[in-house]
C-alpha positions in Angstrom: 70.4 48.3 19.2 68.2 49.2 16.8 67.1 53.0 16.0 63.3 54.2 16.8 61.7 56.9 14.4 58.2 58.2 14.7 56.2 58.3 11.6 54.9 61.4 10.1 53.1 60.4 7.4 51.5 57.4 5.7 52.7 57.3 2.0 51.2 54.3 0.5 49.9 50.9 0.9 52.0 48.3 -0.7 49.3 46.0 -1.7 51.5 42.9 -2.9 51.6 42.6 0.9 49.3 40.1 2.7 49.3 42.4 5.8 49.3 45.6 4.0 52.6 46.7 5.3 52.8 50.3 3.8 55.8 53.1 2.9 55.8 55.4 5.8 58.2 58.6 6.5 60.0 59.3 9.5 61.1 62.3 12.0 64.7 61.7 10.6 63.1 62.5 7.0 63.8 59.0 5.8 61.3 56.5 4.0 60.4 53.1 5.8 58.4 50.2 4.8 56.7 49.3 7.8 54.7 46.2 9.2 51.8 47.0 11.2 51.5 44.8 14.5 47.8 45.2 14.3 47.8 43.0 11.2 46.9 39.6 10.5 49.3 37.8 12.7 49.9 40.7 15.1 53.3 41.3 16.5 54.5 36.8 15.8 55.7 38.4 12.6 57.8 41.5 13.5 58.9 39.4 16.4 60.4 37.5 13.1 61.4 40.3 10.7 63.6 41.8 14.3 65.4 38.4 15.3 66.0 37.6 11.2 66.6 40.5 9.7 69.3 41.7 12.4 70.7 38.4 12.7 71.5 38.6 9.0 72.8 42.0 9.3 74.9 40.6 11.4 76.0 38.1 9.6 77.0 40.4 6.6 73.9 39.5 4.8 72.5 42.3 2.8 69.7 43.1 4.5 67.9 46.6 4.6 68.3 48.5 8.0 65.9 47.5 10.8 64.0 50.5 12.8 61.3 50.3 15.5 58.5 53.1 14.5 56.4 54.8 17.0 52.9 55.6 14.8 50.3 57.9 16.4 46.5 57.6 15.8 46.2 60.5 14.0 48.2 59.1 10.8 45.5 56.7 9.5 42.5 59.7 9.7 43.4 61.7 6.1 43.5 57.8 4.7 40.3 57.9 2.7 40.1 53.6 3.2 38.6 52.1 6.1 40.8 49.2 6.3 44.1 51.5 6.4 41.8 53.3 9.0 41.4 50.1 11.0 44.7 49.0 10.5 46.6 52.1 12.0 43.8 52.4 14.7 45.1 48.9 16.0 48.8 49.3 15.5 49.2 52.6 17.6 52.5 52.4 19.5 55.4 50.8 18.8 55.9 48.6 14.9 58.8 47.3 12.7 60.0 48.8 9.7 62.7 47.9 7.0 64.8 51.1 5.0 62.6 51.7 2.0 65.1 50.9 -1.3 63.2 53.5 -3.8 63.4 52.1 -7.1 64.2 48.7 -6.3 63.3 45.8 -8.6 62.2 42.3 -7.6 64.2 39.7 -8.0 64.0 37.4 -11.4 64.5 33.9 -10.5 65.9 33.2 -13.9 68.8 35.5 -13.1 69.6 33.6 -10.2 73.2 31.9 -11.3 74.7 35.4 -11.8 74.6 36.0 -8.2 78.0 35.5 -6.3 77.7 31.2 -5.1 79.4 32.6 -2.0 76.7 34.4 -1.5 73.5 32.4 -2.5 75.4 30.0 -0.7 75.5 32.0 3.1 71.9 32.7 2.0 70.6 29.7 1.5 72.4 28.3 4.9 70.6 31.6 7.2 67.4 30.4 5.9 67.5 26.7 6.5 68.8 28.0 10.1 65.9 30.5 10.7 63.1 28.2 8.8 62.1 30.8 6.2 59.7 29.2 4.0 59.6 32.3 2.2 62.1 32.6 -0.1 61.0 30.8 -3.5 61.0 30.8 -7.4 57.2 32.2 -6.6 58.1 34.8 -3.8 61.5 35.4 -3.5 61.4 38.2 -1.1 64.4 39.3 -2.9 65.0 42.9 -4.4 67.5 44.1 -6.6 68.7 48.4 -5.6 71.6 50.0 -7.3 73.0 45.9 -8.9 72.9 44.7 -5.6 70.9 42.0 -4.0 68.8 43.0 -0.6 67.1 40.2 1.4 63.6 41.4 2.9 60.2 39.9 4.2 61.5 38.0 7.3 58.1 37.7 8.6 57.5 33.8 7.4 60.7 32.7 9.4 60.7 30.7 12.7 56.8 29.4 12.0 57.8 27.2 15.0 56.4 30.1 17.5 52.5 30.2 15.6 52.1 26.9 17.6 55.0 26.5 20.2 54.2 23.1 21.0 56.8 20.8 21.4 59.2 23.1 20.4 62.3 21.8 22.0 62.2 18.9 19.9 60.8 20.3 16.2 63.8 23.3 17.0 65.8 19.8 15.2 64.0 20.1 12.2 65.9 19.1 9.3 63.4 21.8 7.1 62.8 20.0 4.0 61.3 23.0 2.5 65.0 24.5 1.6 64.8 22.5 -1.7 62.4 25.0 -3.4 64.5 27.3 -2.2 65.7 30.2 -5.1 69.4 30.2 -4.9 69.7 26.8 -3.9 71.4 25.9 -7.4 73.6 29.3 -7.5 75.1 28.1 -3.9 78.7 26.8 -4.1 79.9 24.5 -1.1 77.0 25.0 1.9 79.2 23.0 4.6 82.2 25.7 4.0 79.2 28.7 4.5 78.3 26.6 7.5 82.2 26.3 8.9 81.8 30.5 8.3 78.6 31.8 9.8 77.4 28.7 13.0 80.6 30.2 14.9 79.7 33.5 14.1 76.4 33.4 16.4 76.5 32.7 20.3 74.2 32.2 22.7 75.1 35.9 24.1 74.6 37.1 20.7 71.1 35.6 20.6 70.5 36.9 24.1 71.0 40.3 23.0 68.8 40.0 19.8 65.9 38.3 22.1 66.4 41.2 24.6 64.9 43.7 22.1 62.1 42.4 21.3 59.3 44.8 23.4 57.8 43.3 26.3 54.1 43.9 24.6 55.0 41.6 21.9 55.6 38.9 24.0 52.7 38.7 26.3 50.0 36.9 26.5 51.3 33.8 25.0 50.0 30.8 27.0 52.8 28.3 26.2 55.2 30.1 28.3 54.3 31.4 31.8 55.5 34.9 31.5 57.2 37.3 28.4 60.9 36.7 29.9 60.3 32.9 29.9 58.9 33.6 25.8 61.6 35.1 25.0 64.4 33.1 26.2 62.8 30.5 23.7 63.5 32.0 20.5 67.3 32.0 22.2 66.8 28.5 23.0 65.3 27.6 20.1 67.8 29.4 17.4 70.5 27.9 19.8 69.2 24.3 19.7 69.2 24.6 15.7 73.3 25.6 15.9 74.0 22.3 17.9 75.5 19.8 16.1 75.0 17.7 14.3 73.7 20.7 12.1 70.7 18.8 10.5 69.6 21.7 8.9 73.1 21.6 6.9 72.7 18.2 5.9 69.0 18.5 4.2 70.4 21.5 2.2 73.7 20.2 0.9 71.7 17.0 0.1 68.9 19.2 -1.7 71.8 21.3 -3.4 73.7 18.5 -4.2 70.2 16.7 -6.4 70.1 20.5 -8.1 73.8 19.9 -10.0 
């Protein structure tokens, strides 16, 4: 279950951002970078950077730790700009956060065949499976903290719930997309990452992922006729993607295999 800090005090915008997500500290003393679900896309994206990123913790991906963060009105009111202002003012309550790495360097894509293939490879794989369009030569949403590689910026993933239509049916998706993806060439043998990590998530595992999402988060999305029926389909949806045939597999050994 994931941990819930209150924030004390806003530290700074981190403009690179499109939704201004913003270094914040915590009760517990510790630094968080933390997505606002009054921004652009509201809570659809920390919906994402939850199910992702603690799906990949889980995985053994190197992922920074996940927190909820309770913010309070009164932490946007010293910040001298009005959109900051405006931004807290609509994300009072409960928000996401990831473990701020201090010092952390972005990734360079030309370093990208010194990381492990094992590695790149189990990457690439969780990204075909969770549709992250995100994670490219141009913005690889990659950092580097004390020589090791962290995955962050979840928020693109699982675009399929900005329009759930049909969703059943595009949850086969084959995602094309995964041959711009940055490690693709540093990736060794995606089929043997595959025989790894598919057994490694069950539907119960899912369940337990989807049951964490807040209820607040959920509502008001007229594809589904209640919260409990949205969230059972990001379950069914991620589930339908581990049946096989793995399509998703297929597309990304084929793209890896036009990279050698």
């Amino acid at each position: 279950m994931l941990r819930t800090v209150h924030a004390t005090r806003y530290v700074t915008p981190l403009r690179e951002g499109g939704s201004l997500p913003a270094v914040v500290e915590a009760d517990d003393d510790g630094l968080y970078v933390l997505k606002f679900r009054g921004a652009g896309q509201g809570p659809k994206v920390l919906i994402a950077e939850l199910l992702c990123g603690e799906l990949g913790r889980i995985l053994g991906l190197p992922v920074p730790e996940v927190v909820f963060v309770e913010l309070d009105a009164a932490i946007g009111r010293n910040e001298p700009d009005e959109e900051i202002q405006e931004l807290v003012g609509n994300s009072v309550g409960l928000n996401l956060a990831l473990d701020y790495l201090p010092g952390a360097l972005a990734f360079d894509p030309l370093h990208a065949t010194a990381i492990d293939p094992h590695l790149a490879a189990r990457i690439v794989w969780f990204d075909a499976l969770i549709t992250n369009v995100d994670r490219t030569a141009r913005n690889t949403n990659l950092l580097i903290w004390h020589r090791e590689l962290y995955l962050i910026d979840h928020g693109a993933a699982l675009y399929v719930h900005h329009t759930w239509t049909n969703w059943q049916e595009r949850a086969k998706v084959r995602f094309p997309a995964i041959k711009d993806h940055v490690l693709l060439g540093a990736a060794d043998d995606l089929y043997a990452a595959d025989t790894i990590l598919a057994p490694q998530i069950t539907r119960a595992l899912l369940k337990d992922l989807a049951a964490q999402i807040p209820e607040s988060w959920l509502e008001g999305e007229a594809t589904f006729a209640d919260a409990a029926e949205h969230r059972a389909a990001y379950v069914e949806f991620l589930a339908s993607r581990l049946e096989e045939p793995r399509l998703f597999v297929e597309e990304a050994a084929n793209a890896h295999a036009q990279r050698l």
